[in-house]
N, C-alpha and C positions, 0 to 999 in steps of 0.2 A: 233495907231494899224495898223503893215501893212499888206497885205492880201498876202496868198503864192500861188502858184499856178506849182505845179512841177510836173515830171514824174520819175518814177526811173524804170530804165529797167536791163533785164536778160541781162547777160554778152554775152549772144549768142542771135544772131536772127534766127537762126536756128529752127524748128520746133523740137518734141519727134522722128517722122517718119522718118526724114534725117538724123539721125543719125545710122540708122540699114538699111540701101539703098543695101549694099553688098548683106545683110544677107538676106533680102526679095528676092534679085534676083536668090540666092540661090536656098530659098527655089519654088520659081518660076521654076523655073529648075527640080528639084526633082518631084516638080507635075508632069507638061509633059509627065516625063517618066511614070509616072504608071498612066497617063490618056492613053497616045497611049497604053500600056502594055493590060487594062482593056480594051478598047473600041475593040481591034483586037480580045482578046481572051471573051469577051460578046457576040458579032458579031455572031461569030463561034460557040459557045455555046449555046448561047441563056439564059446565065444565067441573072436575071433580078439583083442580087444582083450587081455583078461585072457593069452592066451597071447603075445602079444607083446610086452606089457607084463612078463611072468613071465621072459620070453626077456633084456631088457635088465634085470631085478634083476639074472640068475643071470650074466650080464656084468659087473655092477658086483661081487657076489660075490666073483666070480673074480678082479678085478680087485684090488679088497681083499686079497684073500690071495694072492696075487701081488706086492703089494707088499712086505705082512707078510714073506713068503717071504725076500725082497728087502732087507729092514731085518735081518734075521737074518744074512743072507749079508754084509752088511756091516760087520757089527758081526764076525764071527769073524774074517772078512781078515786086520784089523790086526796081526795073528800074523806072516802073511808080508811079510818084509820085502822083496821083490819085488816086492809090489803098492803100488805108493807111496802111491795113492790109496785103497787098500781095493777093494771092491766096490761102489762108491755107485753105481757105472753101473746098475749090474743096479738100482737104483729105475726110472732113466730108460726101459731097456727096458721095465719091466712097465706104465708109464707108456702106453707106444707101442701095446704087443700090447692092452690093453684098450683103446685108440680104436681098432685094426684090426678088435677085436670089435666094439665097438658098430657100424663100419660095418657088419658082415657082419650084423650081427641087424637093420637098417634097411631092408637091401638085401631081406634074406627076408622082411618085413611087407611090402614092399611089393607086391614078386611073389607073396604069399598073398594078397593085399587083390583082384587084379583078378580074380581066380575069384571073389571074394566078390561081388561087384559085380556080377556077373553071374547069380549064385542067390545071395541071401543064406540063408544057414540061420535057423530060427529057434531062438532063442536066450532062455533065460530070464532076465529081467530080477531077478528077487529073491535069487538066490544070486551074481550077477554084483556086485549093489550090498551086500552083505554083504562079499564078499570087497573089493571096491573098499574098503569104509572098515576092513576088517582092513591093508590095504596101507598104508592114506593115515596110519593112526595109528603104524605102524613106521615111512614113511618121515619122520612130523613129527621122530619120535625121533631118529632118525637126523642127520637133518639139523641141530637145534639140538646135540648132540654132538658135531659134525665141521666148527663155524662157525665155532670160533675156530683150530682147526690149518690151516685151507683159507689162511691169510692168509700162512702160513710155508714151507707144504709140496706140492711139485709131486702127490707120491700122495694127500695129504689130499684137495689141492683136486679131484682127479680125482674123488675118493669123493665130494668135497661137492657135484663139479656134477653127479654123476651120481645122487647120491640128490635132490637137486634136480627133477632130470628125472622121476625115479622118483615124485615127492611130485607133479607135476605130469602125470604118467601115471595115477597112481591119482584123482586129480581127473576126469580125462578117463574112466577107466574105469567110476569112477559115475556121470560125467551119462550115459553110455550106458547102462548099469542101470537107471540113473530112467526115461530117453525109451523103452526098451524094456516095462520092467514099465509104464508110464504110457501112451504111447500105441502101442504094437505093432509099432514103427518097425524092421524089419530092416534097414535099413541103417547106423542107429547104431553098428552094432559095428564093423562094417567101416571105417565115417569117422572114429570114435576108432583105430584102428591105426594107420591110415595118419597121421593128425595125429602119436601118438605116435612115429612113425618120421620121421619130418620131423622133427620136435622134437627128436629126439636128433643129427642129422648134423653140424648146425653146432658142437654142444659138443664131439663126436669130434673132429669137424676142429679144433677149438684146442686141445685137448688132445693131439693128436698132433703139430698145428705147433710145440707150447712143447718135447714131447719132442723133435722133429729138431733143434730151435737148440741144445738143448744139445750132442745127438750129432755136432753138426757144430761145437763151440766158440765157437759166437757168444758176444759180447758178449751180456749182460743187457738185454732190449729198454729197462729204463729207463734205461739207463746210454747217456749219450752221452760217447763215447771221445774227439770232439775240445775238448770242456769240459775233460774230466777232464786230458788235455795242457797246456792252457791250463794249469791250476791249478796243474799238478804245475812247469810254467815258472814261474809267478809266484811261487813260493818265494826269499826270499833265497839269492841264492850259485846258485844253477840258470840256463846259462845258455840249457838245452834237453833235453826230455823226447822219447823215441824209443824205439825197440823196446816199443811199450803194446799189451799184452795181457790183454786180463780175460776171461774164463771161468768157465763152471759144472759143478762135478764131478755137483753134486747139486742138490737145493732145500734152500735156506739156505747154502750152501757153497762160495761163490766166491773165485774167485784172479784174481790178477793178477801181474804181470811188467812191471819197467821199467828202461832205464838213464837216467842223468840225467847232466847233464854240464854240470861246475861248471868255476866260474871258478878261474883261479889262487889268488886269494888265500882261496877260502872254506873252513871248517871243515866237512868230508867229515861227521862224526858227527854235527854240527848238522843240515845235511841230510839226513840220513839219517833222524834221531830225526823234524823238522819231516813231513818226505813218509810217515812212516809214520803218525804221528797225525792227518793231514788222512784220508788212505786210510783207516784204521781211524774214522775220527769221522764224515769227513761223507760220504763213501761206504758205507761198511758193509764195507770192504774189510779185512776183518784178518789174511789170511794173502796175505801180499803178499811177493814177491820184489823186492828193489829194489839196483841197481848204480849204485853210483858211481863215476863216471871222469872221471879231465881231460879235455881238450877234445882235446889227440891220441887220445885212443883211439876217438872216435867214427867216426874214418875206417875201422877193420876193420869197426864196425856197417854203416858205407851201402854196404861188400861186399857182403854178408848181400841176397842176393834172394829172403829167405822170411822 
């Protein structure tokens, strides 16, 4: 019996995130303009909406080019052969530090909101709702731009859910414009912040919870690992699937690791070729580690206390 020991990789080494690089810069662009837009006409106004709203673009901004930063940084790695995996990490991190922003700019609307609430200022309603539909028409931009890479890419979708937010803050930032210029309503501005700062926590939070599962090597929340065992047993010649491992380096770029442990009489390279094509086919797993061994070698595996 001979023992196999192979890798089968994606046709690309490419990351999910490098491949929408244009599109992010884009949409990078687009923020800008309706951060300086909001931040001049807040300034001037004093309305707390448009500036808190300005405050989560220039998070999403940042967050954007931080990834950018991040797709760059990974792409040169490859040079060192020390880094086996590149730099794909450094996505994940930029990933994190923008949901740690967007908490910190939540946390601040909201602690600005209760002075508000208490004297609202007045606020003018007709340059608020200008700027509101200068915002709402980059964030439409934006948003249908970055709708098809959000499906593949952990920084896309971060940009998508957050110019999302963004598209849905400038909503909120006009009808306070409207209710302001319309009926004189100071407290409008103040109830649009606060809503907008609400709005954004819970997308922070899963977008910081998707970056920790990587950083801490989870499994793929769709992937259930005692299926994939099952399957990987049910191959001819397999008489047991152990040491399974799957991981995510990056968005789009998962591994896994397994030994499998065949019967005397079966053909190791049959095996081997069979458990890579299932992996690669009907998991999406194409850079896979796979070990095969007789059935004695499994006893140094259930050594193995990690």
């Amino acid at each position: 019996m001979t023992m196999g020991h192979q890798h089968s990789h994606a046709s690309s080494a490419a990351s999910a995130s490098s491949r929408h690089v244009g599109k992010l810069w884009i949409a990078a662009g687009l923020g800008l303009v309706t951060v300086v837009a909001q931040v001049g006409v807040g300034l001037t106004t004093s309305s707390l909406a448009l500036l808190s709203d300005s405050a989560h673009v220039f998070t999403d901004v940042f967050g954007i080019l931080m990834a950018l930063a991040a797709i760059a940084a990974a792409q040169r790695a490859a040079a060192r052969p020390d880094r086996t995996f590149g730099l794909h990490r450094v996505e994940v991190f930029a990933a994190l530090l923008n949901a740690v922003l967007l908490f910190a700019v939540a946390g601040w609307v909201l602690y600005e909101a209760v002075g508000r609430f208490e004297s609202p200022p007045e606020v003018p309603g007709l340059p608020v709702t200008i700027v509101a539909v200068v915002g709402l028409a980059m964030n439409v931009a934006a948003f249908l731009l970055l709708r098809s890479g959000a499906k593949e890419s952990l920084n896309v979708r971060g940009a998508y859910l957050e110019v999302m937010s963004d598209m849905l803050g400038s909503i909120g930032v006009l009808a306070s414009g409207i209710v302001t210029l319309v009926f004189g309503w100071r407290y409008a501005d103040p109830v649009i912040g606060v809503a907008i700062a609400l709005f954004v926590l819970p997308r922070a939070y899963n977008l910081g919870k998707q970056a920790i599962r990587i950083l801490l090597q989870h499994a793929p929340a769709e992937l259930d690992l005692d299926t994939l065992g099952l399957a990987l047993t049910a191959l001819p010649g397999v008489i047991d699937a152990h040491d399974l491992h799957v991981w995510t380096v990056t968005s789009g770029m998962e591994v896994a690791s397994v030994h499998l442990t065949t019967a005397p009489d079966a053909d190791s390279a049959a095996v081997l070729r069979e458990a890579q094509e299932m992996l690669e086919h009907r998991y999406g797993l194409a850079h896979a580690t796979i070990q095969v061994e007789p059935e004695l070698a499994r006893a140094r595996c259930e050594e193995m206390d990690w």
